[in-house]
VEXFIPA-62177 format. One record per residue (C-alpha): x, y, z. Coordinates in steps of 0.1 Angstrom, whole numbers, plus 5000, padded with zeros to 4 digits. Layout:
<recs>
XYZ ...
</recs>
This chain:
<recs>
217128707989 216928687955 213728527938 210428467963 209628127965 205727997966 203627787948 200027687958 197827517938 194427517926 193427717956 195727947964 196528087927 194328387934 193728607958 191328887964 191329197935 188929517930 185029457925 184929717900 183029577866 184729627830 181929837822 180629757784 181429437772 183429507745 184629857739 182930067702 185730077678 188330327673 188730437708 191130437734 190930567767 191630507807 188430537832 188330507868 184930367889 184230327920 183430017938 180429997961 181629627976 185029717984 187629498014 185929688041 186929928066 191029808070 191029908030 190330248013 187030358016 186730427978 188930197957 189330297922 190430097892 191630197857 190030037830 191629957795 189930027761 191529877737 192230087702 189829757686 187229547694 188629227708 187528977681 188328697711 186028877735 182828847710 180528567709 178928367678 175128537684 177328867683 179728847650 176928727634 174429077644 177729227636 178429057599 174629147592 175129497602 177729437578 175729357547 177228987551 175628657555 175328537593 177028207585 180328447582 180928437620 181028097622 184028077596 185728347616 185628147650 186427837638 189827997622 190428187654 189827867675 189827547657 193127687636 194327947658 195128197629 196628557644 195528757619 192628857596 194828767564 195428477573 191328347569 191328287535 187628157527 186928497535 186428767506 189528987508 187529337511 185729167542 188929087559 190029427554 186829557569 187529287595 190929437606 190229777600 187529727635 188429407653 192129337667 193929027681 195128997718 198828847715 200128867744 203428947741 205428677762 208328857787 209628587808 209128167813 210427957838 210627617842 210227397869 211827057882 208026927884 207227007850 205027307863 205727637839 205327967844 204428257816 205128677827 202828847790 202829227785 199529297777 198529597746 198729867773 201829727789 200929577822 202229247831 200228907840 201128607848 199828207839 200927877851 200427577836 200027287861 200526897852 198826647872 201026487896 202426147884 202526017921 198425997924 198325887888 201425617887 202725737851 203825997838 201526367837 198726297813 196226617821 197526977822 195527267841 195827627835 195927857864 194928187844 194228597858 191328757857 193129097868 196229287868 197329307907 195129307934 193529527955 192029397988 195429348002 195328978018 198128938043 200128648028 199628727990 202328877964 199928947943 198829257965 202029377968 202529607939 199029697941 195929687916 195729847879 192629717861 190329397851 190929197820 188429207796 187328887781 189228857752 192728847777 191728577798 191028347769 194228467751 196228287778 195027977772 195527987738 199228127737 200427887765 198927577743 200727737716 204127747737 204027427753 202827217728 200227087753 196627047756 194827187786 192126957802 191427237829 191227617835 191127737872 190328077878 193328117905 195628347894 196428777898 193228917907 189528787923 187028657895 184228767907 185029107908 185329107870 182028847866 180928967832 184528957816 184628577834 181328487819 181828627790 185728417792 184328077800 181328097777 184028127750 185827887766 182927617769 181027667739 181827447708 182327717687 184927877710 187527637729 184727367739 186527307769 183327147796 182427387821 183127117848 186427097839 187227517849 187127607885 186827947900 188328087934 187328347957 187928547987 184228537998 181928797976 179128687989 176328857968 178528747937 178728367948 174628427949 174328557914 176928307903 174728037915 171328127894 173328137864 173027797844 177427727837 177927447857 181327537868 183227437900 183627727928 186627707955 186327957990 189828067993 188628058034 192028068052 190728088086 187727918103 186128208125 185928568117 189028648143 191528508120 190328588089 189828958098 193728918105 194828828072 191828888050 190329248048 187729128028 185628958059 185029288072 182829388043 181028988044 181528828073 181728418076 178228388085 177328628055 179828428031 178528058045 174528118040 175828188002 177727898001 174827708013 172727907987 175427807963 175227427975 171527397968 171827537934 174627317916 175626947917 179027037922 180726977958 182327297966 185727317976 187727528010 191227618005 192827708037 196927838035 198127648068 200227988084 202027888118 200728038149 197828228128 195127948118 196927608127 195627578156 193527218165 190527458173 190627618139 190827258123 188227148144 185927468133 186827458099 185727068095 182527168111 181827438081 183127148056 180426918073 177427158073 178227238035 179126908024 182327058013 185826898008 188927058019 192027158003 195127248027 198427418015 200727458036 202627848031 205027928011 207328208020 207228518001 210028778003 209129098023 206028928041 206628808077 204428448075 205628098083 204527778073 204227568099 205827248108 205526858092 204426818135 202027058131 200527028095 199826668108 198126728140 195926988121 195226718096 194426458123 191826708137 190026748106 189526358100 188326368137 185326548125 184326288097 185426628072 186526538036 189926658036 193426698017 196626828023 198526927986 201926977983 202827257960 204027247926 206327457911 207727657945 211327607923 210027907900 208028087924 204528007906 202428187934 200828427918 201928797914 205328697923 207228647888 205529007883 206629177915 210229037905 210529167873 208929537877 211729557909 214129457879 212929737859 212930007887 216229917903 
</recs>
């Protein structure tokens, strides 16, 4: 076969990555190095027993991974006035300049000093494709070469009766993945490192810049799991949110995981009221041990109670994405199950069905069968949806325009 074909949306962008932390926030100037740690929350016993991930250090502070209260301790460290910070944000975000130069209400010995310690990520775009829905997808090389990918997501002018008039961003928050689930590309090719801050919000920016669109919303979906890289995703979507940075409203960004339980805790006594998708996949802890190595380390019953610690928390309904995969979990007794967990959290439902992907054995299952798993969940009084994908023309799952192009490069 030639390209992989699979798309699924808002829930099924991401999958599961290394729970490895970036370390400092942002690295001290002038150095450049690979690390390796060690991660204490790993898959679980079907996965390595120590996983190890390679972090980045970029040659420069990443100016887009710093926040106003810290360019201004910086400018005063500096000798210069606090109030110098706010120019520099406001021409990185409000103008979208790409260089130091280019700020010109700034004294031109400051923006020497400027780029002689801070650098740009430009993400240097590799491949795009288009897609008979309007759906795009963007391959960037990143400063130390590895590839990530980004798809930019138009609402659906069937729901809406018009034409697409809001755009959402599926970004990564990693390159590759680790925890290996069953029915992901992203897994495939394995897992290098976590994107620092300053990477994750130069994706929105350069796909703005390429489409000549405006994003309304930012989902957390793509290569990699975001809460394994929680301070590089905080740090992303307060620059994101915050009026000196994109000022894009929390509620309109959306984050997806596997089921890191203690990190869906500690995401839930932090203020950003941001929406949180389970990428669940199977309704009992028989089928998602099958395709999801990650229930080994938290089980359902571990992952629910911090769902329901979640719920009490935040005003936000949380969502359940669950890949329909023939003769794995779309069966009427996993719908039946699953609408039971959707009822007890007060959670909606988000179905897709799968989307082949070359070199992986799964099937979706029929138009028969999607419909008689659908009619069981309404049975239970769940709130549930069933999305057809966008963008399966260009294969926009994530990890897949990657896995093609590095088997270009090796063949």
């Amino acid at each position: 076969m030639g390209q992989m074909r699979q798309m699924r949306q808002m829930g099924q962008m991401r999958q599961m990555g290394q729970m490895g932390q970036m370390g400092q926030a942002f690295p001290s100037h002038n150095s450049h190095a690979s690390h390796y740690s060690h991660s204490s929350l790993g898959p679980g016993p079907s996965c390595s027993i120590l996983l190890f991930c390679m972090k980045f250090t970029p040659a420069k502070t990443p100016i887009q991974s710093l926040t106003l209260e810290e360019l201004q301790s910086k400018f005063r460290e500096m000798g210069q006035p606090a109030y110098r910070a706010g120019q520099v944000l406001e021409w990185l975000y409000a103008k979208r300049v790409k260089s130091f130069s280019e700020m010109t209400n700034l004294p031109a010995g400051l923006r020497g000093q400027l780029d002689a310690e801070f650098g740009f990520d430009l993400l240097e775009p590799v491949r795009k494709l288009g897609s008979d829905d309007t759906t795009q997808k963007f391959l960037f090389k990143l400063a130390d070469g590895s590839l990530i990918e980004a798809v930019l997501i138009p609402a659906s002018p069937a729901l809406y009766g018009e034409g697409s008039d809001r755009r959402t961003l599926c970004v990564s928050s990693q390159v590759g993945c680790a925890y290996g689930c069953k029915f992901c590309a992203s897994g495939l090719d394995g897992f290098s490192r976590n994107l620092h801050a300053g990477e994750i919000v130069a994706q929105f920016l350069k796909i703005e810049e390429l489409s000549g669109e405006r994003i309304n919303n930012v989902v957390f979906m793509g290569m990699g799991e975001p809460l394994a890289n929680y301070d590089n995703l905080l740090r992303a979507i307060t620059i994101l949110n915050s009026p000196w940075g994109i000022g894009l409203g929390a509620r309109h960004m959306t984050l997806s995981t596997s089921g890191l339980a203690p990190m869906i805790r500690k995401l839930a006594d932090q203020p950003l009221q941001v929406r949180l998708a389970i990428s669940l996949h199977g309704a009992t802890d028989a089928v998602r041990n099958q395709i999801m190595p990650v229930n080994r380390k938290f089980p359902l019953a571990e992952l629910l109670d911090a769902c329901a610690y979640y719920c009490e928390r935040k005003t936000q309904r949380i969502t359940l994405e669950f890949i329909l995969i023939e003769g794995i979990n779309d069966s009427l007794e996993q719908a039946t199950t699953l609408g039971k967990i959707a009822r007890r959290l007060d959670a909606k439902i988000n179905c897709i069905p799968y989307n082949a992907v070359e070199g992986l054995a799964w099937v979706r299952p029929s138009l028969r069968r999607q419909d008689a798993f659908m009619n069981a969940l309404e049975r239970t009084g769940a709130d549930a949806t069933i999305r057809r994908e966008k963008g399966h023309d260009i294969e926009a799952a994530c990890g897949q325009l990657r896995l093609q192009v590095k088997r270009e490069e090796s063949a």
